[in-house]
DRENDO-1510 file (C-alpha; in Angstrom, 1 decimal, always signed):
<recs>
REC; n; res; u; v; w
REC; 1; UNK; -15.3; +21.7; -64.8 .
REC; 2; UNK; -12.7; +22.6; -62.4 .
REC; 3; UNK; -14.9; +22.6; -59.6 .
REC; 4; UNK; -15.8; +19.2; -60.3 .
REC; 5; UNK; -12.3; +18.4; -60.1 .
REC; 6; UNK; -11.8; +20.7; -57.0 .
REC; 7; UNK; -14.9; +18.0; -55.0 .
REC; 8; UNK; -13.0; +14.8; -56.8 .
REC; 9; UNK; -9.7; +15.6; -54.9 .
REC; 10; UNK; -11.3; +16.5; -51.8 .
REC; 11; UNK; -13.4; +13.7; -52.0 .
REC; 12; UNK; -10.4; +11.2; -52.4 .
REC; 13; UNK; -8.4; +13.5; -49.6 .
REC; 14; UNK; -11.4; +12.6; -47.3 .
REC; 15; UNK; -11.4; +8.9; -48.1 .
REC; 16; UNK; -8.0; +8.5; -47.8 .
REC; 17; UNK; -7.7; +9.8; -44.2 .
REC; 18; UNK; -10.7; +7.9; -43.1 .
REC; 19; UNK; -8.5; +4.4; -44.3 .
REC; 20; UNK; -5.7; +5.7; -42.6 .
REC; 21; UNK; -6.7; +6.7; -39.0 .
REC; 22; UNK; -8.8; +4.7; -37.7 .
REC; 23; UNK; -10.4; +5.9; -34.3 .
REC; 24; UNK; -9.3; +4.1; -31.3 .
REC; 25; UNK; -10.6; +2.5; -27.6 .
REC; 26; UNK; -8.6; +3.6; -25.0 .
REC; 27; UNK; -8.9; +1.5; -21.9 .
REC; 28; UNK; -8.6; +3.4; -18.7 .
REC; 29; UNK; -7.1; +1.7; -16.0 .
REC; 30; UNK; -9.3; +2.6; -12.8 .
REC; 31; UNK; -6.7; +4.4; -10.0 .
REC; 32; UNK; -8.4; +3.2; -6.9 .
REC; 33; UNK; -9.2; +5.4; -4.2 .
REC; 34; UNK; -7.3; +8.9; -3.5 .
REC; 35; UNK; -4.3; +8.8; -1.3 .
REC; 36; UNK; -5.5; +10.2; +1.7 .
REC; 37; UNK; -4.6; +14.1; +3.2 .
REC; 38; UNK; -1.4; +13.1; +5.6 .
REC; 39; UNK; -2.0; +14.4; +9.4 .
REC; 40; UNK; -0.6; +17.2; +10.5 .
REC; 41; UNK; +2.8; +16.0; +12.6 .
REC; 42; UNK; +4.6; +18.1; +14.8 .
REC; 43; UNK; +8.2; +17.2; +16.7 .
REC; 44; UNK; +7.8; +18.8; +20.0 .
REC; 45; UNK; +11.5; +17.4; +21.2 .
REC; 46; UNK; +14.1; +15.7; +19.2 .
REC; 47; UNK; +15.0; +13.9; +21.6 .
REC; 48; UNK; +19.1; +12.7; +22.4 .
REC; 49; UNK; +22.4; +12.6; +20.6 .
REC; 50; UNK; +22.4; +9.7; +18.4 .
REC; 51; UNK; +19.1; +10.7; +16.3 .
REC; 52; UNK; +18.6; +9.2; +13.1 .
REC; 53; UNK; +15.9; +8.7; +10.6 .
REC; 54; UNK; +13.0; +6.2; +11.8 .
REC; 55; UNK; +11.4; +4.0; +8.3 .
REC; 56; UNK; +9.7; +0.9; +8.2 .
REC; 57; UNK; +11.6; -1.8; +6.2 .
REC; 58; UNK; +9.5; -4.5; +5.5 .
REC; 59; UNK; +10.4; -7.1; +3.1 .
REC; 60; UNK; +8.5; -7.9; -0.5 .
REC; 61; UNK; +6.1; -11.2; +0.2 .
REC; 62; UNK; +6.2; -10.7; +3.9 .
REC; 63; UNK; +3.6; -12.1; +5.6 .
REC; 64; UNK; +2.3; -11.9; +9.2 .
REC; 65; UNK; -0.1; -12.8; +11.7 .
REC; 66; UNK; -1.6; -10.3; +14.6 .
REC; 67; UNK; -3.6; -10.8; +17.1 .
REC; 68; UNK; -5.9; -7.9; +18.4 .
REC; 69; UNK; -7.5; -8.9; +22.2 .
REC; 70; UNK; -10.2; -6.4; +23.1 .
REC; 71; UNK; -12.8; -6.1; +26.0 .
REC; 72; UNK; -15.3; -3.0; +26.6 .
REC; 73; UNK; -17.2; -1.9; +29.3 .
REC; 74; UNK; -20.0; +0.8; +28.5 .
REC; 75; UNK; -22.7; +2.3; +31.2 .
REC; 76; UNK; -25.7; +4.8; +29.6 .
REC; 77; UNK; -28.1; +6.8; +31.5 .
REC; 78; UNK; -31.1; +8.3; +29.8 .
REC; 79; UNK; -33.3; +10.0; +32.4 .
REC; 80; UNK; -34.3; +8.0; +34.9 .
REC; 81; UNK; -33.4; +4.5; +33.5 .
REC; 82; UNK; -29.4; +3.4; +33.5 .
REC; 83; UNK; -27.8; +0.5; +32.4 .
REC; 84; UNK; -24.3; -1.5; +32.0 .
REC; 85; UNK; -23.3; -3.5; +28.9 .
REC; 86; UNK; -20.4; -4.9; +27.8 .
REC; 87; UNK; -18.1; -7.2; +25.2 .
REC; 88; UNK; -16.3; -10.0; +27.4 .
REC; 89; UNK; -12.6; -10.4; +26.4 .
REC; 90; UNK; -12.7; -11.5; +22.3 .
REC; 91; UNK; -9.1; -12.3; +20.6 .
REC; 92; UNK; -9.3; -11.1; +16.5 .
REC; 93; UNK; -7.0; -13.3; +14.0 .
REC; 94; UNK; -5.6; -10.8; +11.3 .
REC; 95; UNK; -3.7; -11.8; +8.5 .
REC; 96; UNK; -1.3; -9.1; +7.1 .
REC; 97; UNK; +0.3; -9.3; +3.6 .
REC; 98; UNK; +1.9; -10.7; +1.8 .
REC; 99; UNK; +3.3; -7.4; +1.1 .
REC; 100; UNK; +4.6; -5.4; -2.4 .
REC; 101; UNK; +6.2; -2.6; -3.2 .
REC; 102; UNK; +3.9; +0.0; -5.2 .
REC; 103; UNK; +5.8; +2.7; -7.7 .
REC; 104; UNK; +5.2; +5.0; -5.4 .
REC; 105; UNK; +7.3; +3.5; -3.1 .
REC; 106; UNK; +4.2; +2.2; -0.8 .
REC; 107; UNK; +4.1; -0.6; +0.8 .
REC; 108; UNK; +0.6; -2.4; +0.0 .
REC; 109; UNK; -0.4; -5.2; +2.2 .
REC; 110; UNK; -4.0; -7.0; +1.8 .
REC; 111; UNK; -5.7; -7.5; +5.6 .
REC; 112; UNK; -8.5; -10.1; +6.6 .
REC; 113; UNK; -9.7; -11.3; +10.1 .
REC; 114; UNK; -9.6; -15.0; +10.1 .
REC; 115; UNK; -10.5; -15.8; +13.2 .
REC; 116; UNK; -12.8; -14.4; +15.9 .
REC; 117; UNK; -12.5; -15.8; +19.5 .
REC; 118; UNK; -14.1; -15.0; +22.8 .
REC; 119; UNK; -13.1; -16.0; +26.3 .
REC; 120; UNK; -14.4; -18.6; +28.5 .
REC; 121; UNK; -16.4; -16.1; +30.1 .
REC; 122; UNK; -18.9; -16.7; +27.5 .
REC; 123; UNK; -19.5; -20.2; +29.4 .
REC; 124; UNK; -21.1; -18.0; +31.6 .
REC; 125; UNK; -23.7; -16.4; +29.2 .
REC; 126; UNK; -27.3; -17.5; +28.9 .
REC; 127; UNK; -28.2; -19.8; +25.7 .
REC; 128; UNK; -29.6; -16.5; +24.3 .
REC; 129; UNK; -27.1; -14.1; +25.4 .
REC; 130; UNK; -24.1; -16.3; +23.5 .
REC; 131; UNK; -26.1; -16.4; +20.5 .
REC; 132; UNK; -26.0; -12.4; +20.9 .
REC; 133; UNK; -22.6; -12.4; +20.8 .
REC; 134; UNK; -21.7; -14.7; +18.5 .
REC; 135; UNK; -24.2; -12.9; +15.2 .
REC; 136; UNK; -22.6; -8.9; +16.6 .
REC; 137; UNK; -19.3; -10.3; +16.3 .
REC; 138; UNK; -19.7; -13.2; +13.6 .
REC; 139; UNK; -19.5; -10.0; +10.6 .
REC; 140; UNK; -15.7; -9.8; +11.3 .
REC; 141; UNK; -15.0; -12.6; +9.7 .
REC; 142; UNK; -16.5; -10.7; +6.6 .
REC; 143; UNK; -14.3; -7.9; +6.5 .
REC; 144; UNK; -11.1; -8.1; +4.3 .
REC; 145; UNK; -9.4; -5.5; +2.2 .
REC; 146; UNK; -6.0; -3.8; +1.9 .
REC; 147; UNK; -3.7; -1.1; +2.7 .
REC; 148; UNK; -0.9; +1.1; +1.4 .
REC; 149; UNK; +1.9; +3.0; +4.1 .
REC; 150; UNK; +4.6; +5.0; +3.2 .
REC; 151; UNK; +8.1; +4.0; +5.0 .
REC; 152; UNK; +7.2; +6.3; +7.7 .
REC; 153; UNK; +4.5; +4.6; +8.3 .
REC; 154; UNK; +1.7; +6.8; +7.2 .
REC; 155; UNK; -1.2; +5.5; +5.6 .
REC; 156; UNK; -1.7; +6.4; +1.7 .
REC; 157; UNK; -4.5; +4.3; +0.7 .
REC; 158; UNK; -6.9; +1.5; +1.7 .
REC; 159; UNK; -10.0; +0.0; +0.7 .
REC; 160; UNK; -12.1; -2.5; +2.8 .
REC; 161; UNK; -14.8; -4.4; +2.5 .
REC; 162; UNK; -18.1; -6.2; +5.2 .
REC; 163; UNK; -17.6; -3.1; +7.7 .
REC; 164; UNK; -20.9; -2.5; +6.7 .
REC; 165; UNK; -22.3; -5.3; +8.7 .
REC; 166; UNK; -20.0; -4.5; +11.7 .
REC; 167; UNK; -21.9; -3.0; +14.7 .
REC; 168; UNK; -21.1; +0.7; +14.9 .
REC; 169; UNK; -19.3; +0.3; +18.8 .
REC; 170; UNK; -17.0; -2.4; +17.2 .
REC; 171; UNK; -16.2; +0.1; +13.6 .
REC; 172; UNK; -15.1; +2.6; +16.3 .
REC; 173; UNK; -13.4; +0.7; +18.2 .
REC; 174; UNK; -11.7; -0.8; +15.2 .
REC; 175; UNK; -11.1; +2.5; +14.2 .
REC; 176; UNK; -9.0; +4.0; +17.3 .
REC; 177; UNK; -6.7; +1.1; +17.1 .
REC; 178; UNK; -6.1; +1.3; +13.5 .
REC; 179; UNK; -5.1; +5.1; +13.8 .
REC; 180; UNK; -3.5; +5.1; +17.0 .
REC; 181; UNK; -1.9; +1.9; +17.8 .
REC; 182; UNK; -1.3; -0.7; +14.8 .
REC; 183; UNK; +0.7; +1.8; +13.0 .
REC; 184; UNK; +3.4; +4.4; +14.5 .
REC; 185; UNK; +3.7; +7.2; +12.2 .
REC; 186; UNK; +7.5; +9.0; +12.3 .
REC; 187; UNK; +8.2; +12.2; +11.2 .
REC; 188; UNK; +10.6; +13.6; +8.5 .
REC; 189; UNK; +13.4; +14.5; +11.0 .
REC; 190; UNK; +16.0; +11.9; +12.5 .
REC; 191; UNK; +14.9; +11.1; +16.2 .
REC; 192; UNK; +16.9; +10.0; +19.4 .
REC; 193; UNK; +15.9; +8.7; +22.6 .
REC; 194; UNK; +13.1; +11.1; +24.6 .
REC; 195; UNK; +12.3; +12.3; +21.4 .
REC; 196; UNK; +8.1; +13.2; +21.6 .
REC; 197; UNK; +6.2; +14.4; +18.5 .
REC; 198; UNK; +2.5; +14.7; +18.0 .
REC; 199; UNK; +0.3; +13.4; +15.3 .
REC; 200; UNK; -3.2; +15.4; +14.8 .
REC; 201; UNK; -5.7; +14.2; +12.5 .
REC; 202; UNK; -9.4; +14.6; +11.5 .
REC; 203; UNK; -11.3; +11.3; +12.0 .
REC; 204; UNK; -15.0; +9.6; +11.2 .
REC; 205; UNK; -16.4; +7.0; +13.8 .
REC; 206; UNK; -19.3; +5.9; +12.5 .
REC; 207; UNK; -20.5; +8.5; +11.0 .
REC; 208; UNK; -19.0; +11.2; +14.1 .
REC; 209; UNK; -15.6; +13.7; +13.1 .
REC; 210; UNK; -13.5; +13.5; +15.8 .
REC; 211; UNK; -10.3; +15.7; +16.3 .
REC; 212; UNK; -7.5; +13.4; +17.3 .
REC; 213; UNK; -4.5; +14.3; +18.7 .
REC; 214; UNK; -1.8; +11.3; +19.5 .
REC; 215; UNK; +1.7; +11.8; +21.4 .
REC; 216; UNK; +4.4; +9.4; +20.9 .
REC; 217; UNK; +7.4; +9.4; +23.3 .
REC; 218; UNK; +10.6; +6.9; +22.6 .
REC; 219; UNK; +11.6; +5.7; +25.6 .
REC; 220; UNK; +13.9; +3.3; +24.1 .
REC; 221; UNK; +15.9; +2.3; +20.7 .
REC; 222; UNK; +17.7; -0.9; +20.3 .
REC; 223; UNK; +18.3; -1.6; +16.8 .
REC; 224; UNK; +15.4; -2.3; +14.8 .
REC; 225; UNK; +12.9; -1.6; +17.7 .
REC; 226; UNK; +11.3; +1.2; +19.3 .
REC; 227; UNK; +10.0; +1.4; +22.3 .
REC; 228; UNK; +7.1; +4.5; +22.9 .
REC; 229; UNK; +4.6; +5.7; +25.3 .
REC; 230; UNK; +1.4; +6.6; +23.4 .
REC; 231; UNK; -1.0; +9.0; +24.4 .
REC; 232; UNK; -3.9; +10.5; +22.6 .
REC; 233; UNK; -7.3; +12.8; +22.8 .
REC; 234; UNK; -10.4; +13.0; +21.5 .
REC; 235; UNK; -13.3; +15.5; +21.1 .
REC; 236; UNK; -15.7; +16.2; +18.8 .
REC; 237; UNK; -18.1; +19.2; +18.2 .
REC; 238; UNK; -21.9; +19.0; +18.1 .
REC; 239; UNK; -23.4; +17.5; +15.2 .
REC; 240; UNK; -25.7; +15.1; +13.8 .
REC; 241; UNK; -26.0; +11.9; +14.5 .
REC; 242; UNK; -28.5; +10.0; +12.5 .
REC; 243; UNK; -31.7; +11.4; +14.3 .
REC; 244; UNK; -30.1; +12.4; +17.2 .
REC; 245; UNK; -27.9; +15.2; +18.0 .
REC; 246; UNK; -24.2; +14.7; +19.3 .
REC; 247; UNK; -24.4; +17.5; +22.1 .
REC; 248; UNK; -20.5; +16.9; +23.4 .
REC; 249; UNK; -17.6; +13.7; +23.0 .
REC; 250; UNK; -14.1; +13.6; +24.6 .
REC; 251; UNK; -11.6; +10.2; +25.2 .
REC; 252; UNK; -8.6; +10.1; +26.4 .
REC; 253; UNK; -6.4; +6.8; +25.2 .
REC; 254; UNK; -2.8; +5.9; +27.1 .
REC; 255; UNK; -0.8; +3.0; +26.2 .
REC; 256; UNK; +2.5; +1.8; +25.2 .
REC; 257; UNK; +4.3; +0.2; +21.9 .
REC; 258; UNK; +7.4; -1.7; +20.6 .
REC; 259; UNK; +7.7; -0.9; +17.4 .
REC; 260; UNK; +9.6; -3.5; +14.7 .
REC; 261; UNK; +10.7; -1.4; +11.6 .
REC; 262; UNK; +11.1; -5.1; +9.9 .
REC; 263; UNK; +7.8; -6.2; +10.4 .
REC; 264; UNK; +4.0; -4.8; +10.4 .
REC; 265; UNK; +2.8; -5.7; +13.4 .
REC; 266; UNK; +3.9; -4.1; +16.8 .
REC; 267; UNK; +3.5; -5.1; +20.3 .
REC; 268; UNK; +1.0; -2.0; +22.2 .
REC; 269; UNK; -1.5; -2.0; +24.9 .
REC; 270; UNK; -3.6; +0.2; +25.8 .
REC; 271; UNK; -6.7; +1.7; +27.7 .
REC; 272; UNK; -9.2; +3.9; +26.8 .
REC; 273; UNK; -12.2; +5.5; +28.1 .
REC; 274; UNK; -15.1; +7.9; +26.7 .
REC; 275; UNK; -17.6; +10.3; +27.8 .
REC; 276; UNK; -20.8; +11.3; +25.0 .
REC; 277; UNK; -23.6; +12.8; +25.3 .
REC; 278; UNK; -26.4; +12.5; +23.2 .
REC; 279; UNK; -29.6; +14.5; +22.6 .
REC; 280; UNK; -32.8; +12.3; +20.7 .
REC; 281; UNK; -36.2; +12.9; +20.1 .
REC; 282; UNK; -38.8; +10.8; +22.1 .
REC; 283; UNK; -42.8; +10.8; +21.9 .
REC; 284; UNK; -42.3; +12.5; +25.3 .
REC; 285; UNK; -39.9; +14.9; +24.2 .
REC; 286; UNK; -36.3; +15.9; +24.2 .
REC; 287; UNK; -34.3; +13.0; +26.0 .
REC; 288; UNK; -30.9; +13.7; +26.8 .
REC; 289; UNK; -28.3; +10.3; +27.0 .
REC; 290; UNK; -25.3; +10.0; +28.6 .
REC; 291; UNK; -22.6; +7.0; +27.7 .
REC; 292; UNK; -19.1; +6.6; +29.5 .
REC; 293; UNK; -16.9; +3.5; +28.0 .
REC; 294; UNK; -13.7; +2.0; +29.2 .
REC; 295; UNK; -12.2; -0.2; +26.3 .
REC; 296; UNK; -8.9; -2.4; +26.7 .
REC; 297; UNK; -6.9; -3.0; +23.6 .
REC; 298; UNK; -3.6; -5.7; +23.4 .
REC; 299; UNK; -2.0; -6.5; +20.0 .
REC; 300; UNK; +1.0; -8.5; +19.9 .
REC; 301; UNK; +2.2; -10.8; +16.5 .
REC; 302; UNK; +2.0; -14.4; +16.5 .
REC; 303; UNK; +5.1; -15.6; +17.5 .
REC; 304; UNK; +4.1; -13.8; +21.2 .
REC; 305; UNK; +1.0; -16.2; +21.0 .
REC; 306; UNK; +3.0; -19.4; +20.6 .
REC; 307; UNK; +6.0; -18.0; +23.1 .
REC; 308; UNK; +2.9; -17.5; +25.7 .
REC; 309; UNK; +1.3; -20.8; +24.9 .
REC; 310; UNK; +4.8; -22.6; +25.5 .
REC; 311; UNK; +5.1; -20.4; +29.0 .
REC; 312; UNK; +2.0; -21.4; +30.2 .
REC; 313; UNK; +0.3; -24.7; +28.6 .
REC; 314; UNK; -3.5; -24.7; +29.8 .
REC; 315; UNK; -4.3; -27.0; +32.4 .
REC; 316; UNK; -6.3; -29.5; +30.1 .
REC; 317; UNK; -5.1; -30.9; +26.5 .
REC; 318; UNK; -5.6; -28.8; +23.9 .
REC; 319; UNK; -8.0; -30.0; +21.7 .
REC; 320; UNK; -7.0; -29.7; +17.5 .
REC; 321; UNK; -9.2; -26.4; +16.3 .
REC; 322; UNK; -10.5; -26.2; +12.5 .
REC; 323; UNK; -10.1; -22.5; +10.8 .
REC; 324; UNK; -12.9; -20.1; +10.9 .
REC; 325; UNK; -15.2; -20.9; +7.6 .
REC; 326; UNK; -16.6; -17.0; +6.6 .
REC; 327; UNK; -19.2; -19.1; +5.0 .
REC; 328; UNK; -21.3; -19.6; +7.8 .
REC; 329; UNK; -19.3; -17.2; +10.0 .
REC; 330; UNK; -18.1; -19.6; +12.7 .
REC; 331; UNK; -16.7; -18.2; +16.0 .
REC; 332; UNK; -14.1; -20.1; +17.8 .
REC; 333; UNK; -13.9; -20.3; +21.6 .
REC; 334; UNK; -10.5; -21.1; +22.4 .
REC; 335; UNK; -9.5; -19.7; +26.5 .
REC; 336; UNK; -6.2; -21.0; +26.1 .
REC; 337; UNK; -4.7; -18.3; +23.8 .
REC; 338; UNK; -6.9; -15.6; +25.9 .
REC; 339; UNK; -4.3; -13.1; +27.4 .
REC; 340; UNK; -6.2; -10.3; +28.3 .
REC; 341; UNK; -8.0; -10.1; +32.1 .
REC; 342; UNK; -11.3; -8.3; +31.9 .
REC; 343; UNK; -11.9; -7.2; +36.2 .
</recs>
């Protein structure tokens, strides 16, 4: 009898707390990708009496526009056979922001291109040829996403999307200026005029790991602005490339910068050239290829655009132009906002 009494309690125990806690969803909030590992930074000279700290202060729903002007030059040799190619002088739209603070204390910013132009050396091109053109670079207008810095302007996070579709010479190319000329990267230390520090990361060009090593050098400060040489190296080790072998890579990039700590986007030139050499597999046999590129970069913000347009009005009327449609992946020809001379 009192063990039946014993299982009624326990019974009415185990009831009880059944009513009572109820078990729970949880929803779990999905982080994004991981921060990034930060490059290695190293001040090689401090630089002059005053020095202070260098951070990027860029307001909450800023917005801005840059514009990324690009030509490339590229000779390859396999064997017996050589020949040139080359992308004519095209003018990228990029939309930056607005931007917000994270808690972290990041600054995010979402980025799209919105407009793809190319010279009036395309007038030039065969019916076929343009068309060429127009569907390698006509993915651009696909590829949107965003990005996180840290007031020193290192790069935390970012996501992007339709770089799948972008020829791998353009991802690489998109890839040196992204980490060595949209965004100067200052160290924790307060720096002065002639100050020089170096910034040495591990990269991946389409699908290659590159060591990259970029100097900066302030050659002047004036307020908000900075004014810097940039130099930087490249090299890579043997590896696999697809079904080919990398056997040896090295590029050397020098340019220059004005850096706004208000603003995202900076005024830099710069040109770069490249040296690979590759080793495929050919019904004949080992082939071995060699590739040497020269690449010139410009990116300056909008209101340079509109201060060169008002310098130097084209000879004939401008005529109104409609946005870029990513729908059907329009590309714009407009000469008149072309700044960059291809010889």
């Amino acid at each position: 009898m009192v063990r039946i009494a014993m299982l009624a309690c326990l019974l009415v125990a185990t009831t009880s707390c059944r009513s009572k806690y109820q078990p729970q969803t949880v929803e779990v909030v999905d982080p994004g990708p991981p921060l990034r590992v930060l490059p290695t930074m190293r001040v090689l000279d401090p630089g002059m009496t005053p020095r202070v700290p260098l951070r990027y202060r860029v307001e909450p729903g800023q917005t801005e526009v840059l514009y990324l002007e690009l030509a490339r030059a590229r000779a390859m040799q396999a064997g017996d056979q050589s020949g040139q190619s080359g992308i004519p002088p095209v003018q990228l739209e990029v939309k930056m922001g607005p931007a917000s603070p994270t808690p972290q204390g990041y600054i995010h910013h979402p980025i799209q291109i919105t407009q793809v132009r190319i010279s009036e050396m395309a007038d030039q091109m065969s019916p076929a040829e343009r068309e060429q053109m127009e569907t390698m670079l006509a993915p651009l207008l696909q590829v949107q996403g965003w990005s996180e810095m840290d007031i020193q302007g290192r790069i935390r996070r970012g996501e992007f999307r339709g770089m799948e579709d972008v020829p791998p010479t353009l991802r690489t190319m998109l890839g040196n200026i992204r980490s060595a000329l949209l965004t100067v990267p200052f160290p924790d230390q307060p720096l002065g005029v002639r100050a020089r520090w170096e910034v040495e990361r591990k990269v991946q060009f389409s699908g290659v790991w590159v060591e990259q090593v970029v100097t900066y050098h302030i050659e002047k400060m004036e307020g908000e602005q900075v004014e810097l040489q940039i130099s930087a190296r490249q090299t890579a080790s043997p590896q696999s490339l697809g079904n080919a072998r990398l056997e040896a890579y090295q590029a050397s990039i020098m340019g220059s910068a004005v850096v706004r700590l208000e603003h995202f986007t900076p005024f830099s030139e710069a040109e770069a050239t490249s040296q690979m050499r590759i080793k495929s597999q050919t019904p004949t046999g080992p082939q071995l290829v060699r590739v040497e590129t020269r690449t010139i970069v410009r990116l300056y913000p909008e209101e340079a655009a509109k201060e060169f347009g008002a310098a130097e009005p084209p000879e004939q009327p401008e005529q109104p132009e409609q946005p870029a449609d990513p729908e059907d992946a329009k590309v714009i020809t407009d000469p008149s906002k072309q700044k960059l001379k291809w010889q």
